[in-house]
Backbone as a ProteinNet text record, in pm:
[ID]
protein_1_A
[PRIMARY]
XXXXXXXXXXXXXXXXXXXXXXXXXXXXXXXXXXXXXXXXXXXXXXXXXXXXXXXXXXXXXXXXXX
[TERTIARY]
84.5	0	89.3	80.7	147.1	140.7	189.4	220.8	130	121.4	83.6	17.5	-127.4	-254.1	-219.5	-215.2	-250.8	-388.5	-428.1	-578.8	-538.7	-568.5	-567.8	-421.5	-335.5	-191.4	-178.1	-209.9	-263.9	-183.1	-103.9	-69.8	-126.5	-218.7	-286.4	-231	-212.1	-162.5	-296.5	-253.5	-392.7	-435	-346	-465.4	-564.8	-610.5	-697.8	-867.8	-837.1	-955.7	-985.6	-884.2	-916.3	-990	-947.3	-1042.3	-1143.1	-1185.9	-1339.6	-1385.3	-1369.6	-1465.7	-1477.5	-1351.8	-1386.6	-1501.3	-1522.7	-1640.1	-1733.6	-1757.3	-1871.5	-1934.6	-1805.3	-1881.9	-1838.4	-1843.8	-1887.7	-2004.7	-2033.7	-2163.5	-2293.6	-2254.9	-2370.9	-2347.9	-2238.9	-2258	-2299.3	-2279.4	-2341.6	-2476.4	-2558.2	-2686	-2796.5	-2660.7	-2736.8	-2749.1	-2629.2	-2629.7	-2670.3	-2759.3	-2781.8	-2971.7	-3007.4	-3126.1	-3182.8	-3035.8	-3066.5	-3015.2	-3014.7	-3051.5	-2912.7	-2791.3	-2663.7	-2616.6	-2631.6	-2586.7	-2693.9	-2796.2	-2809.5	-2809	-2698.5	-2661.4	-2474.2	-2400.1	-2334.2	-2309.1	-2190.6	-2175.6	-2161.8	-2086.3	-2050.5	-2029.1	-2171.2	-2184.6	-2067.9	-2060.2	-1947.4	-1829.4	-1809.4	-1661.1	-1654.2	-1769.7	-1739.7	-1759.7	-1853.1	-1835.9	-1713.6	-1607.3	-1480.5	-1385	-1434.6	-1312.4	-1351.5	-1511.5	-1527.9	-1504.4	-1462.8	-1366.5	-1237.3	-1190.8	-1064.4	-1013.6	-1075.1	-1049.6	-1100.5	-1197.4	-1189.7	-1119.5	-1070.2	-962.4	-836.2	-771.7	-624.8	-681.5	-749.4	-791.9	-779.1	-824.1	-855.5	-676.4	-646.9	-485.5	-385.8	-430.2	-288.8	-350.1	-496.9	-464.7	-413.7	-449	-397.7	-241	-229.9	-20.8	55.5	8	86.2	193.1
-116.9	0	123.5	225.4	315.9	385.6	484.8	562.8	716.5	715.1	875.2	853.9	902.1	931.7	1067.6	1078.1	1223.3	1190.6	1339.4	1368.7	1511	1516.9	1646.5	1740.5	1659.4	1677.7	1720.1	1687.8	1726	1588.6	1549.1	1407.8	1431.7	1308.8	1278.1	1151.7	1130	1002	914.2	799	686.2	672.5	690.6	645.6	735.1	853.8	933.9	879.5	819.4	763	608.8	558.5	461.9	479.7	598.8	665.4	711.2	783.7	789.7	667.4	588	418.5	405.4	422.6	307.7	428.2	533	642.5	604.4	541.4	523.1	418.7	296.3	159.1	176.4	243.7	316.8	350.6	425.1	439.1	359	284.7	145	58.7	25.9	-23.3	50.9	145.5	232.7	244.6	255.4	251.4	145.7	28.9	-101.1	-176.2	-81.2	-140.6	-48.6	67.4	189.1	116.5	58.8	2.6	-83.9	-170.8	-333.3	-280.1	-183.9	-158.1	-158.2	-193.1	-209.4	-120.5	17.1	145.6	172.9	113.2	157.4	70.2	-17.6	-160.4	-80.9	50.1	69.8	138.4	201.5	306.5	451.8	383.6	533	497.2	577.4	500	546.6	679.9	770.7	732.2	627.4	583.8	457.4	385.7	262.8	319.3	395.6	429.1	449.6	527.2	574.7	430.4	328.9	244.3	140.1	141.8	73.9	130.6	198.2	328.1	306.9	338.4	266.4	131.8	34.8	-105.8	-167.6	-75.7	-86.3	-24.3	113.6	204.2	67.2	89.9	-49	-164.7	-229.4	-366.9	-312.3	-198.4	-188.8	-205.8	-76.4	-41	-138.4	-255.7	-371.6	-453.2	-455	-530.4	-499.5	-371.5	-338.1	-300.6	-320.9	-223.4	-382	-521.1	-585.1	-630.3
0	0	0	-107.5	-96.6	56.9	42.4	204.3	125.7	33.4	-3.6	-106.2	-113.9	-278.1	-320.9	-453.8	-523.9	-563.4	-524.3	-570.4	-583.9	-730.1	-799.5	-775.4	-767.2	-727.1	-586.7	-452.7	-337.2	-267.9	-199.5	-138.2	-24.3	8.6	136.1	175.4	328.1	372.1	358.6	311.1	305.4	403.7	532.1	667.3	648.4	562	602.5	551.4	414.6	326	419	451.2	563.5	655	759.3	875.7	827.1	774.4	682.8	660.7	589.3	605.6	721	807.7	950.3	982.1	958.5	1018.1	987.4	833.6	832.8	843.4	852.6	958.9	1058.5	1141	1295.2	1334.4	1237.1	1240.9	1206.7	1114.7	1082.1	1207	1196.8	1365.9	1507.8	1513.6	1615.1	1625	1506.1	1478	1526	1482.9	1504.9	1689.2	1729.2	1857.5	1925.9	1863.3	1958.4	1999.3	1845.4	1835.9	1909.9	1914.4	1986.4	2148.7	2227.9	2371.2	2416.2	2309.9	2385.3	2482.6	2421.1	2468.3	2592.4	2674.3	2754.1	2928.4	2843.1	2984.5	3001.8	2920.7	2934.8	3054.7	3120.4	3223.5	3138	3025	2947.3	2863.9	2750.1	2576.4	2509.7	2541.2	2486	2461.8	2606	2574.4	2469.7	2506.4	2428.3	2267.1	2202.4	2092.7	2052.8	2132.3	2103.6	2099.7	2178.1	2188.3	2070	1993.9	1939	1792.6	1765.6	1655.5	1650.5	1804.9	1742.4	1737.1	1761.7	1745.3	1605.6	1500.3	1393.4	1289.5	1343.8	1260.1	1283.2	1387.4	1448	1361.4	1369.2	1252.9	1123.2	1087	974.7	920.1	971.8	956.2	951.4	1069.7	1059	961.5	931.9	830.8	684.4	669.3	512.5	583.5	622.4	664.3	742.7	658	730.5	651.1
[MASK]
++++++++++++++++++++++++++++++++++++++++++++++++++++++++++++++++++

């Protein structure tokens, strides 16, 4: 995997188009477990949303960067 995209001669690091997906299956998953009652057997939804973000950004990342 390269380390750097041109878009429109502009270099962006790829983790960035990566972190955007993992955003937006963050959110399909967030949705789904906001539905199914998960988020309210938590102490603090806030945090687990956050830890459940970055344990799919870190997966996402080691797996394309292994």
């Amino acid at each position: 995997m390269p380390r750097e995209l041109s878009i429109l001669g502009v270099l962006i690091p790829t983790i960035l188009p990566v972190f955007l997906g993992c955003l937006l299956l963050q959110g399909v998953l967030d949705w789904v477990l906001s539905h199914a009652g998960v988020y309210r057997r938590l102490w603090h939804p806030a945090l687990a949303r956050l830890c459940v973000l970055i344990c799919i950004v870190g997966g996402v990342t080691a797996w394309l960067y292994q």
